[in-house]
Structure formats: C-alpha cells, structure tokens
C-alpha beads as a LAMMPS data file, in Angstrom:
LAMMPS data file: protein, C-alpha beads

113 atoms
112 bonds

1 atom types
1 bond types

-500.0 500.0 xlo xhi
-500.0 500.0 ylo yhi
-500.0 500.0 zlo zhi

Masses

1 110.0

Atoms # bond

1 1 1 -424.542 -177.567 109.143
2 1 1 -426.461 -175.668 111.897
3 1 1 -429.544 -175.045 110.435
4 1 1 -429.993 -178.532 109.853
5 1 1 -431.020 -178.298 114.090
6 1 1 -432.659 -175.058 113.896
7 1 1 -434.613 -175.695 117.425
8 1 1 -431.473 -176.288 119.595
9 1 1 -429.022 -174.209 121.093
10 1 1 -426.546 -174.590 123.699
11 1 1 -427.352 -173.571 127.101
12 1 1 -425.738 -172.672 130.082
13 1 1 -427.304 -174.586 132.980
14 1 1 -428.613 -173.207 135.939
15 1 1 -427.204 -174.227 139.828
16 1 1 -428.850 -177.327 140.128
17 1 1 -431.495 -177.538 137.243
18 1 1 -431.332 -181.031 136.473
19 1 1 -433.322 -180.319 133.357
20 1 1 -431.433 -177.541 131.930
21 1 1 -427.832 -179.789 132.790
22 1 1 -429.738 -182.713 130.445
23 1 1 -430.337 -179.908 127.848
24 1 1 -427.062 -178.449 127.673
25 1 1 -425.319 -181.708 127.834
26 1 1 -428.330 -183.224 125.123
27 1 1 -427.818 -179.957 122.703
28 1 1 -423.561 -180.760 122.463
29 1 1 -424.188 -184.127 121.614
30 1 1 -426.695 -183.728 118.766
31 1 1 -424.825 -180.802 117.601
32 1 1 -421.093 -181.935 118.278
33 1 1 -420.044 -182.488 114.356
34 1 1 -421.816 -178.793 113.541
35 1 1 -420.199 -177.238 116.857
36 1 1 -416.612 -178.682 116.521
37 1 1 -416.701 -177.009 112.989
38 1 1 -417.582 -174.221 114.034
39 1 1 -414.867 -173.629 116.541
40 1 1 -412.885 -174.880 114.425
41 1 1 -413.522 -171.999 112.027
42 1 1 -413.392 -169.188 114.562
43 1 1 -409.816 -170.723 115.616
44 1 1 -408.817 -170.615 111.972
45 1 1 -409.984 -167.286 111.489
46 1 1 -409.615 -165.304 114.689
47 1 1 -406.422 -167.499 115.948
48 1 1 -405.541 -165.770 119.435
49 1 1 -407.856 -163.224 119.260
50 1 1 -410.617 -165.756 120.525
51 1 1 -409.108 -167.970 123.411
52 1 1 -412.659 -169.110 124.388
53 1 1 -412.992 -170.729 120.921
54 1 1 -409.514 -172.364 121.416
55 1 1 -409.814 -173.640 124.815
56 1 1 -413.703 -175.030 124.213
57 1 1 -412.565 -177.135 120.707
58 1 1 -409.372 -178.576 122.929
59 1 1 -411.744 -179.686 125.537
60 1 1 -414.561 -181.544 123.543
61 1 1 -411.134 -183.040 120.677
62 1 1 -410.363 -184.805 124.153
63 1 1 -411.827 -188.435 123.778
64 1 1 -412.183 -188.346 127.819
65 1 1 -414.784 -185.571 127.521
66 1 1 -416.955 -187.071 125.010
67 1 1 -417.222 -190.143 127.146
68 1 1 -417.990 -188.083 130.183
69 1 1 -421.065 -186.412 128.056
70 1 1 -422.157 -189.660 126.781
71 1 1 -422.154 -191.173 130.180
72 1 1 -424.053 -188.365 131.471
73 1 1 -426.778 -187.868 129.392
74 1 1 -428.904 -190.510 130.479
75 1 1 -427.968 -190.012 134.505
76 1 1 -428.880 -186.266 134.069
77 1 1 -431.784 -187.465 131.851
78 1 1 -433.217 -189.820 134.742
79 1 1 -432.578 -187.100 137.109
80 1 1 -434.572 -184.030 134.912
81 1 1 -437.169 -186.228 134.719
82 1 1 -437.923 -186.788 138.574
83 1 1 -437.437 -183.406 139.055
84 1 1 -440.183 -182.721 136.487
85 1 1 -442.437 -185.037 138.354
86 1 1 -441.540 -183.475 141.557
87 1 1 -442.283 -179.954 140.330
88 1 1 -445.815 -180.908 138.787
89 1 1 -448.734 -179.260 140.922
90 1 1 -450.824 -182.398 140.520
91 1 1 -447.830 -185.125 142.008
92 1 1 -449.000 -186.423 145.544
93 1 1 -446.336 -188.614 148.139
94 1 1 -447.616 -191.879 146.537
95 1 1 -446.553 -191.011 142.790
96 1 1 -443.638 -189.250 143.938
97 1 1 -442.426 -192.385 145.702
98 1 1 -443.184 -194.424 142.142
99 1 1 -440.882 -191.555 140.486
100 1 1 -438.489 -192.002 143.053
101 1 1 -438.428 -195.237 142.749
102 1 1 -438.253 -195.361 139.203
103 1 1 -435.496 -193.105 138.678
104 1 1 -433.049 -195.680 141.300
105 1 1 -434.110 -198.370 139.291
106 1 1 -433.369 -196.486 135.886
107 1 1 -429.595 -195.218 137.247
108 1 1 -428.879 -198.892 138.503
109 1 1 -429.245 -200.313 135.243
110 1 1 -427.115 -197.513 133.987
111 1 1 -424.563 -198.455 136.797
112 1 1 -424.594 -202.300 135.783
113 1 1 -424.051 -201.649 132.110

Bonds

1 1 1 2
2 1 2 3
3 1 3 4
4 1 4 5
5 1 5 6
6 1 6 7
7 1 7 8
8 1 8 9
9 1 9 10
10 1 10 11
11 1 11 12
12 1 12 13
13 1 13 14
14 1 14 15
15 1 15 16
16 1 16 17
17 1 17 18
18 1 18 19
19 1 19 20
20 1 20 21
21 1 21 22
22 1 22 23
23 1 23 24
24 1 24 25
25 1 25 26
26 1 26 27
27 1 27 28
28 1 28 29
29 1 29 30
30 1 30 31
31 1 31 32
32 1 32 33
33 1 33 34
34 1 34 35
35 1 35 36
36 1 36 37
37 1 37 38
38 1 38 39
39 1 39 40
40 1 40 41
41 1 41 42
42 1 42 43
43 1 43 44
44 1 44 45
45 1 45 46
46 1 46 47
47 1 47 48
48 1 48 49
49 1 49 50
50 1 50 51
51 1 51 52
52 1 52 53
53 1 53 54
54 1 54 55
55 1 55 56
56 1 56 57
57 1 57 58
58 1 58 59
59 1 59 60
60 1 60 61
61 1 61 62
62 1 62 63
63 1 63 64
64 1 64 65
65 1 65 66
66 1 66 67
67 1 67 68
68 1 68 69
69 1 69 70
70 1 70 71
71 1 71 72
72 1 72 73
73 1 73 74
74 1 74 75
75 1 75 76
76 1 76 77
77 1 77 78
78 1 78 79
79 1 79 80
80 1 80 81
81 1 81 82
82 1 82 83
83 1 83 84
84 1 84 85
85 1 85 86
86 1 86 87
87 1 87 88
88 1 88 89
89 1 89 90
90 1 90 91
91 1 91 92
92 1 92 93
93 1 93 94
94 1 94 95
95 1 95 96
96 1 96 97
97 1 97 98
98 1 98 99
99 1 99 100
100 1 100 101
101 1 101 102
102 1 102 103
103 1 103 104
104 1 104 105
105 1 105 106
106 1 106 107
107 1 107 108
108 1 108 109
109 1 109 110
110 1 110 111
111 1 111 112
112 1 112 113
C-alpha cells in the first residue's frame, strides 16, 4: 500500500515552519488508509512492546482528529504559501502586501464555509 506514494513521507515539523506543518499534516492525509494499516500491523505484531504504535493508531481512529487535519490543511496551506512568498529574495513591500492580502482573503472564505 505504501509504495503506491513512494515520494511522501511523514515529517516532523519544525517550530514554526508553516511549510513543513502543511507537509506533515498533507503527507497523513494522502497516506492515512496505508498508515492506519500499518500501525495497525505493528500493534498486532509487537502488542506492548511498541506503545508509540498504539497510542499514534488511537489518536488518528478518533473521528475528532481527522476533522482537525482536514480543517487544517488548507489554513496551514494558505499560511506555507505566504511564508514562501515572504522568504523569496525577489518579493518587494508591494507584492508582499498582495500576498498578505491574499492569504486573509483565502482564510476568510475558509472561516465562512
């Protein structure tokens, strides 16, 4: 099931890397099904021996978490994508205001639906 997304992984995100939150968050939704059967596996097979496994597949079962990453994605999306377009070398005041700008306009239509 995993090799069938080959170019993803799972990340840890960094302190306040908007893009690598968007990743991380982006990677266990595309690769939930493959993921939750593969902890499901390791809990089969190493039972108590591999907590990490246990406590992981009992926090993304929970139907609360799934609509916390769905929700997410597309704020932390928005947000990795300003911070791109803050970061670039070439970016001046005036296009950082139109990214700015953009990316309220993008999380208030999030908000309103």
């Amino acid at each position: 099931m995993l090799l069938k997304h080959p170019q993803l992984k799972l990340i840890q995100p960094g302190d306040a890397r908007w893009l690598s939150y968007f990743r991380s968050v982006n990677a266990v939704i595309r690769c939930y099904e493959p993921l939750m059967i593969t902890l499901e596996h390791i809990v089969h097979e190493r039972g108590e021996e591999s907590p990490s496994a246990s406590g992981l597949l009992s926090i993304l079962k929970d139907q609360s978490t799934t609509f916390i990453l769905h929700s997410l994605e597309p704020i932390l999306e928005a947000l990795s994508i300003l911070s791109k377009s803050i970061q670039t070398k070439n970016s001046d005041f005036n296009q950082l205001e139109k990214s700015m700008l953009g990316t309220l306009l993008r999380l208030e239509e999030l908000k309103e639906t």
